[in-house]
N, C-alpha and C positions, 0 to 999 in steps of 0.2 A: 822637764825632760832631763835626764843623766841618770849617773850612777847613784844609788841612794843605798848601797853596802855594798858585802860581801854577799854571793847568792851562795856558794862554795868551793870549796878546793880542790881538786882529783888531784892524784899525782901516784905512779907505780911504785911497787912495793914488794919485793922476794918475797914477804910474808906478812902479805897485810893485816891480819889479826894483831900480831905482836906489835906492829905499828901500831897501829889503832891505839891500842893498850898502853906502847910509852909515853903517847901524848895523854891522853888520858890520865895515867898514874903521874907523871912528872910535871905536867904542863896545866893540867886539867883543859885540854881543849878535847872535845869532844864529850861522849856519853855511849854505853854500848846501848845496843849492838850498830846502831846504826854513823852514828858520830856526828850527829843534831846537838848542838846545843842551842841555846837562846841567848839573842844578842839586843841591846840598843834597838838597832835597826831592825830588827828582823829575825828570822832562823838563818841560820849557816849551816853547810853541811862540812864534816871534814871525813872524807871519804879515801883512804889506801884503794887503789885496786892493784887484782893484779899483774905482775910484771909483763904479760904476754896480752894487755887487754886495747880492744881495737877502739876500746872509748873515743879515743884520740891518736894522732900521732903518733907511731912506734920511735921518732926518734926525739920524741921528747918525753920528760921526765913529770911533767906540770902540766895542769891546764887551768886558769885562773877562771873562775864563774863569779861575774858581778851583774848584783839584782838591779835593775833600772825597770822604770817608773813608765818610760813611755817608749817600748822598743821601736817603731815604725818611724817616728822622729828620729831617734838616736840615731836608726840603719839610715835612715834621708840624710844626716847630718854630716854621720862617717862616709857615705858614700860622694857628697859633694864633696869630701874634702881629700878625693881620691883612694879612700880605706875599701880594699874591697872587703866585702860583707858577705857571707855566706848562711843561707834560710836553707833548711829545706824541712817540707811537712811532716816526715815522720822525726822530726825531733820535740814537736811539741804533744807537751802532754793534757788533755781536757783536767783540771783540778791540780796540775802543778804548774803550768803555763807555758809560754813560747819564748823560743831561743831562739839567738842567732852570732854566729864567731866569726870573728875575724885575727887577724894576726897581729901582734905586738911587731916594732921595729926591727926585733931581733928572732922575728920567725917563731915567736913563743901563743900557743895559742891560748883566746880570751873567749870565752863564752859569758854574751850577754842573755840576763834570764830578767822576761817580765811577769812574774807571779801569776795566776790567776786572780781575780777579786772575789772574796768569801761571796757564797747566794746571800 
């Protein structure tokens, strides 16, 4: 049970294309069109959206996505130890898998993503 990567990164962007593109050209993080690349652990996504997007939070900037192994534990675990946890159904996807967030310390949100397992 825990975090075993990075699932992906959102975070707003006045012009998410050309973002995309400096990390890319400068950093090599990322790949178009979508900002997959391949990692160690896993896929990551590095995704700009844009600046007006209900993803998340309007009054943050980030939202950190890490892939874990066994969500229904982790939510039992965070939740014992006072973290609230927030599920709801239309966030999971059949073939990309189920989520669930809760907030960092400092009010920053963290979306936990448990994969689907390939057929």
């Amino acid at each position: 049970m825990g975090v075993t990567g990075i699932g992906g990164f959102f975070f707003r962007a006045k012009d998410p294309e050309a973002m995309r593109a400096w990390y890319v050209e400068h950093l090599g993080v990322g790949s178009a069109p979508y900002g997959e690349w391949q990692t160690q652990a896993g896929p990551s996504v590095f995704a700009p959206f844009a600046a007006d997007t209900d993803f998340f939070a309007a009054d943050r900037q980030w939202m950190l996505n890490l892939r874990v192994d066994d969500l229904d534990g982790l939510c039992a675990t965070l939740r014992a130890a006072g973290i609230a946890v927030t599920t709801k159904p239309e966030w999971n996807m059949p073939g990309v898998g189920r989520v669930a967030r809760i907030d960092d310390p400092e009010g920053n949100p963290v979306e936990l993503w448990q994969p689907d397992q390939p057929a």
